[in-house]
C-alpha positions in Angstrom: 6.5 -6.0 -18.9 3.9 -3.5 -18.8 0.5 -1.8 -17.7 -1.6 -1.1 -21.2 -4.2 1.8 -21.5 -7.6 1.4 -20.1 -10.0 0.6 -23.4 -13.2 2.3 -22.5 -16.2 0.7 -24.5 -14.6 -2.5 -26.0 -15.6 -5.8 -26.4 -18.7 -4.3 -24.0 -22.5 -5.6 -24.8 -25.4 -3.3 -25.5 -26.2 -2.1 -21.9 -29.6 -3.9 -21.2 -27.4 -7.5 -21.8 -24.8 -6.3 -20.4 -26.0 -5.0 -17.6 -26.6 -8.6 -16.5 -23.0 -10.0 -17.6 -21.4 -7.3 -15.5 -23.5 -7.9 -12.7 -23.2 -11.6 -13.1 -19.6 -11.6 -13.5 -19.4 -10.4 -9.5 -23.0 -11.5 -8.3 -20.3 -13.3 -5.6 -19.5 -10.4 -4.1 -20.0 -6.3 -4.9 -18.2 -5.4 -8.0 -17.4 -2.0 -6.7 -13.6 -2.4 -6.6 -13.8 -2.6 -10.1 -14.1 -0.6 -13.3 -16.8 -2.8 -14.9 -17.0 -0.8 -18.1 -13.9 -0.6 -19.4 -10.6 -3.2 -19.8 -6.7 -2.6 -19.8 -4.5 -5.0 -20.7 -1.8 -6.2 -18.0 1.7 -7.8 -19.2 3.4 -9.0 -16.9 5.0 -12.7 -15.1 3.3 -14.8 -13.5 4.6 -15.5 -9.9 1.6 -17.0 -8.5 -1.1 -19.0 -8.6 -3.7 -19.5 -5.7 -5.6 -22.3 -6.8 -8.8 -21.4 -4.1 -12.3 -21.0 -3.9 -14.1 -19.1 -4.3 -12.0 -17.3 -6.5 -8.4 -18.5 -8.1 -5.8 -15.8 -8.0 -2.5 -15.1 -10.0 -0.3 -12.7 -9.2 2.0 -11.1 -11.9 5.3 -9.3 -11.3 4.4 -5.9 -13.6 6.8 -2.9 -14.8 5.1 0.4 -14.3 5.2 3.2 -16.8 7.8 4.6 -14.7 10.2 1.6 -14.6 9.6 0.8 -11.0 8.2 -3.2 -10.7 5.4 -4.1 -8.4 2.8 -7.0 -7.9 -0.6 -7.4 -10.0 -3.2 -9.3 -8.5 -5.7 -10.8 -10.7 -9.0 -12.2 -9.8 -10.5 -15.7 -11.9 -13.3 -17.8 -11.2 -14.1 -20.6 -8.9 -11.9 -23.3 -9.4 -14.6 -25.6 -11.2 -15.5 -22.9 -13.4 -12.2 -22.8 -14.4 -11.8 -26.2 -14.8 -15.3 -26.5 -16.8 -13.6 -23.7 -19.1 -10.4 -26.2 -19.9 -8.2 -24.2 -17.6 -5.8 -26.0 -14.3 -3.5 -25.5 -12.4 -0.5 -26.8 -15.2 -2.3 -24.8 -17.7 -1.0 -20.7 -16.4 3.1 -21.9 -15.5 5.0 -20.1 -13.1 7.2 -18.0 -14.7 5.6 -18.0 -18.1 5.3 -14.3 -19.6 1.6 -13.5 -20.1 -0.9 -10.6 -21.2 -3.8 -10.7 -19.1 -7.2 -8.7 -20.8 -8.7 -7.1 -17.3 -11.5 -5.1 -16.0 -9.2 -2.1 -14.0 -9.2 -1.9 -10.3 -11.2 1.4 -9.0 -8.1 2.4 -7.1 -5.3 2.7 -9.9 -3.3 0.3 -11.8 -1.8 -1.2 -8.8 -5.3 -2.4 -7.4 -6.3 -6.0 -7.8 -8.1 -6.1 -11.8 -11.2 -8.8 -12.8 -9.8 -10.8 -15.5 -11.4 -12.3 -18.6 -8.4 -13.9 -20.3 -4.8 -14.3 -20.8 -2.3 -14.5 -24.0 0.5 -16.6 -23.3 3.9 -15.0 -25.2 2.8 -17.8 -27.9 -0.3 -16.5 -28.5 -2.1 -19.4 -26.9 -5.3 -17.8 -25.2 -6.4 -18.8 -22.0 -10.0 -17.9 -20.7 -9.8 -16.6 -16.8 -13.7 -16.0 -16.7 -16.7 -17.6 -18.9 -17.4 -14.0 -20.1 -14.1 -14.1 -22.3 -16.1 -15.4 -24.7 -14.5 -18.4 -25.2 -13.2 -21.8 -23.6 -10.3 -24.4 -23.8 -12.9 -27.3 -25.8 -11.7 -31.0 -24.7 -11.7 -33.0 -27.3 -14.5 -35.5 -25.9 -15.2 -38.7 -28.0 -17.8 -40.4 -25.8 -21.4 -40.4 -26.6 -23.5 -39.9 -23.3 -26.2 -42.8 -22.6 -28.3 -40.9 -21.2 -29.1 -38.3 -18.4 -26.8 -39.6 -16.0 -22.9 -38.7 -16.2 -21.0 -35.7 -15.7 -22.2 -31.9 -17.5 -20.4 -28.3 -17.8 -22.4 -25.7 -19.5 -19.7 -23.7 -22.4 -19.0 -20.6 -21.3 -19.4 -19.0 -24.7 -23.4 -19.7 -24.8 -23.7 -17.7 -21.5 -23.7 -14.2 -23.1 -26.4 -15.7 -25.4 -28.7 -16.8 -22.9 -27.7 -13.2 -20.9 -29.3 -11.7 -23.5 -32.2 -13.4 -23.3 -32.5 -13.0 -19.8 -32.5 -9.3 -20.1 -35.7 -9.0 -21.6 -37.4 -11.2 -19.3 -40.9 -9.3 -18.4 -39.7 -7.7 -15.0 -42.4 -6.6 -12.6 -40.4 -3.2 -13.1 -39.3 -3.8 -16.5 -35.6 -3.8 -14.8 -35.6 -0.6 -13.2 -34.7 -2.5 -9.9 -31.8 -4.2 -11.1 -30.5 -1.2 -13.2 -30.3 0.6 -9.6 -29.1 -2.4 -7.3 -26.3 -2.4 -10.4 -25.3 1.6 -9.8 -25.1 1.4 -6.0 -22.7 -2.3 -6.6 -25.3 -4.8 -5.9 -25.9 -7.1 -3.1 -23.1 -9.0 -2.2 -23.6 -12.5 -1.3 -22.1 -13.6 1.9 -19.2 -15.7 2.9 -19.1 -19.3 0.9 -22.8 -18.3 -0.1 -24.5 -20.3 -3.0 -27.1 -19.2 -5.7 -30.6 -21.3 -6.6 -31.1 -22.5 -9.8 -32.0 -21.5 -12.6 -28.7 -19.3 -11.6 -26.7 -21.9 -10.2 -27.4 -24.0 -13.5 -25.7 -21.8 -16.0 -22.4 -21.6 -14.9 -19.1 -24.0 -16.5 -19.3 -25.6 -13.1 -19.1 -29.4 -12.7 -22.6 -31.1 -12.5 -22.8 -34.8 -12.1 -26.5 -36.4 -12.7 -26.9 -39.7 -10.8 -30.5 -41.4 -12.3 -32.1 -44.3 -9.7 -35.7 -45.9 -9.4 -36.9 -43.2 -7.4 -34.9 -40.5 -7.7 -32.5 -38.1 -9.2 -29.6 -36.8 -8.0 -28.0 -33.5 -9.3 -24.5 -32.3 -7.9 -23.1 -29.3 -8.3 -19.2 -28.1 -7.2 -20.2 -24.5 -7.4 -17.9 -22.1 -6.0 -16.5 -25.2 -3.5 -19.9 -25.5 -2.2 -20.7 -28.9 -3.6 -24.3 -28.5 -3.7 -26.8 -31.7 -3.8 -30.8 -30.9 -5.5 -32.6 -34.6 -5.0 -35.8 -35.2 -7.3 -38.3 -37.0 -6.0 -39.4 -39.5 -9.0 -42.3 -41.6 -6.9 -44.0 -38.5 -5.9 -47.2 -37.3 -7.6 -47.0 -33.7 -6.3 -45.8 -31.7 -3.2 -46.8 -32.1 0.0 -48.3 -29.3 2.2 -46.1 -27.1 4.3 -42.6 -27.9 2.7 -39.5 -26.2 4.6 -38.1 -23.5 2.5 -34.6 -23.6 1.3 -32.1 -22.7 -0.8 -32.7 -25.2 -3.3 -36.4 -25.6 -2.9 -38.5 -29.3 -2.8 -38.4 -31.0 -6.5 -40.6 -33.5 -8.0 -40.0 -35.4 -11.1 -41.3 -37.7 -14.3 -40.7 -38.6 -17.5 -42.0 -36.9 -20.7 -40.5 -39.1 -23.4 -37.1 -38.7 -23.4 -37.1 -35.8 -21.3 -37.0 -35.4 -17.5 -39.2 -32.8 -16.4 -38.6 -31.2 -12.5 -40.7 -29.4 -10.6 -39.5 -27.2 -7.7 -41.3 -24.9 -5.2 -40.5 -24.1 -1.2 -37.5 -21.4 -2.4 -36.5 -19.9 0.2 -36.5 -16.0 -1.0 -32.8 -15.0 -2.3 -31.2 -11.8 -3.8 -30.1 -13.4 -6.9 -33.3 -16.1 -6.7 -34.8 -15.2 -10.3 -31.5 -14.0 -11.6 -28.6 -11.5 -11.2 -29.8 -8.8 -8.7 -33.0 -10.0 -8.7 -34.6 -10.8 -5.8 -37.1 -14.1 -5.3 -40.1 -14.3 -3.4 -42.1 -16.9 -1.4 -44.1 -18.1 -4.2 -40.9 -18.7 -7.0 -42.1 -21.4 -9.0 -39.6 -23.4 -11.3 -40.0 -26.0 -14.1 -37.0 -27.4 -15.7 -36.7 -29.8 -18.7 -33.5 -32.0 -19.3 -33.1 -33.6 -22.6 -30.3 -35.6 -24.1 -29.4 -33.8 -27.7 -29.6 -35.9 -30.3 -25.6 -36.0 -31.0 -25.3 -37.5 -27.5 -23.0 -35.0 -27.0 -24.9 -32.4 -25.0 -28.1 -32.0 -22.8 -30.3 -29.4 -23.8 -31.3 -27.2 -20.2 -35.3 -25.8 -20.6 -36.3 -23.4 -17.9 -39.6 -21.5 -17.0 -40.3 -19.6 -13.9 -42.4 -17.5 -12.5 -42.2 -15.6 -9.5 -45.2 -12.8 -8.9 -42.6 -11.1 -6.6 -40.6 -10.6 -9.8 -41.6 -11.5 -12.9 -45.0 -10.1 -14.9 -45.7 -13.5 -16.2 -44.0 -17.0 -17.1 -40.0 -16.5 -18.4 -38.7 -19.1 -20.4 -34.7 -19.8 -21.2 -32.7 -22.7 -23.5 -29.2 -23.3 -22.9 -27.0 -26.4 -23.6 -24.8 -28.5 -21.6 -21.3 -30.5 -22.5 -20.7 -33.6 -22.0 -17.9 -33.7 -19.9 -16.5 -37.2 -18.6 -12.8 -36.0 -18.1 -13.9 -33.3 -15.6 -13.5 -34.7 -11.7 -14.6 -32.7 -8.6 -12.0 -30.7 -7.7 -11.9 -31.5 -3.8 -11.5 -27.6 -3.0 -14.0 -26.8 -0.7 -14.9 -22.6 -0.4 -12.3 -20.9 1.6 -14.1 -18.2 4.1 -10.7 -16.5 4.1 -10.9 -16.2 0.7 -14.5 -15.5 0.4 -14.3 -12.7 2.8 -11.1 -10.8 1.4 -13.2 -10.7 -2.1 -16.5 -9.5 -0.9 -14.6 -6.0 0.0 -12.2 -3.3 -1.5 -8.1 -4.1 -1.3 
């Protein structure tokens, strides 16, 4: 098995989008031990499989150009995101003879790669990260009833809504994130967790619980299993609310849609969006509506953040039904964490 060519420029989005994928793909941790703009190809045997968050890793036993073999390390994505993108731990086999699509290492072709998806030696394709462009679909036959039940956004809408993100009116019109992008980015720290609107756009589990007075929304992001409570019985927000990570929500009904309120953020690098830093004042409204197939929820954001943003930004994006998904029960490993926020 081999190490392919690096393919500068391919399968790469215009650079104001994709300045934002790339970003996004490591907002985790610094990207810098990788070659974000171009992609070799890896074949290779896969030997191992770490089935950890906040990153999976396989391992693949490689042949050199030289003959001499040696072990490939490939980063993935959280285990939830993988499972949100139709891909466990029975689904990459031990021994099975793969060819792994890869952002290169900085460091040579024996450093650790970023991968985006795999080709199994029968030409089934397997997505390692949501920006492969594509994802395992289960074949769900259950209508939804309503809000409540289990959601994973697809991972081939997030370029899309990337896209639209990029042209968000930036106080700077994106000079600030072009440069946080140059010099790596800020790295989040160990078992770290976004805010939404970020945390809401990744494959990641998200159960909805609905009660009398309010609504529960959980989310297995990165092994962090994070818990956002909307207040339904109360008319607006009291004074003084405690900053945090996910804010203070308030709730009602617009129809068929469940409209959410959230201020008190506490101020975040990634708080407005990749490499974007949130202020004090981040205001966020969010919209969930049950498609009329039954088979999706359509996600409505607008924010505004004066820190930020020139004026109101607004985003659509869908989310899956997904009954079959169950949390995962893999909490974020700091050992893990740690080893992928620096340089092999």
């Amino acid at each position: 098995m081999k190490y392919f060519c690096s393919i500068q420029g391919r399968h790469l989005l215009p650079f104001a989008a994709g300045l934002f994928v790339l970003g996004l793909a490591s907002a985790h941790h610094s990207q810098a031990p990788y070659d974000m703009t171009s992609e070799v190809v890896i074949e290779g045997t896969v030997v191992e499989l770490a089935w950890r968050n906040p990153h999976v890793a396989m391992t693949l036993e490689v042949t050199g150009q030289n003959g001499e073999r040696f072990l490939q390390e490939v980063e993935m994505v959280s285990v939830s995101e993988a499972r949100g993108l139709g891909v466990d731990e029975d689904t990459i086999p031990l021994g099975a003879s793969v060819a792994v699509r890869a952002h290169p290492g900085r460091r040579g072709p024996k450093a650790r790669v970023f991968g985006l998806a795999l080709t199994k030696s029968d030409g089934t394709r397997i997505p390692l990260h949501p920006f492969a462009g594509f994802a395992i679909s289960p074949d769900i036959r259950v209508e939804a009833s309503g809000l409540a039940g289990r959601w994973a956004p697809s991972g081939e809408g997030l370029t899309e809504t990337f896209g639209v993100l990029a042209n968000w009116p930036y106080v700077d019109g994106g000079a600030a994130v072009e440069d946080a992008f140059n010099r790596s980015g800020a790295s989040l720290g160990v078992c770290e967790d976004y805010p939404p609107p970020l945390l809401s756009i990744f494959p990641d589990l998200r159960e909805i619980e609905v009660g009398d007075t309010t609504v529960l929304m959980r989310f297995e992001a990165q092994g962090q299993n994070l818990e956002r409570v909307v207040r339904l019985n109360v008319a607006e927000h009291p004074p003084g609310v405690e900053p945090s990570l996910l804010g203070h929500s308030i709730g009602w009904r617009e129809g068929e849609t469940l409209v959410v309120d959230t201020i008190a953020f506490t101020p975040h690098p990634h708080g407005a969006f990749a490499w974007v830093q949130s202020g004090p004042d981040k205001h966020l409204v969010e919209r969930f509506t049950l498609a009329e197939d039954r088979f999706h929820l359509r996600y409505d954001v607008t924010l505004e953040d004066p820190e930020s943003l020139t004026g109101p930004a607004t985003f659509s994006t869908l989310w899956d039904y997904r009954p079959d998904l169950e949390p995962s029960g893999v909490a974020c490993d700091p050992e893990v964490a740690e080893r992928f926020l620096h340089e092999e």
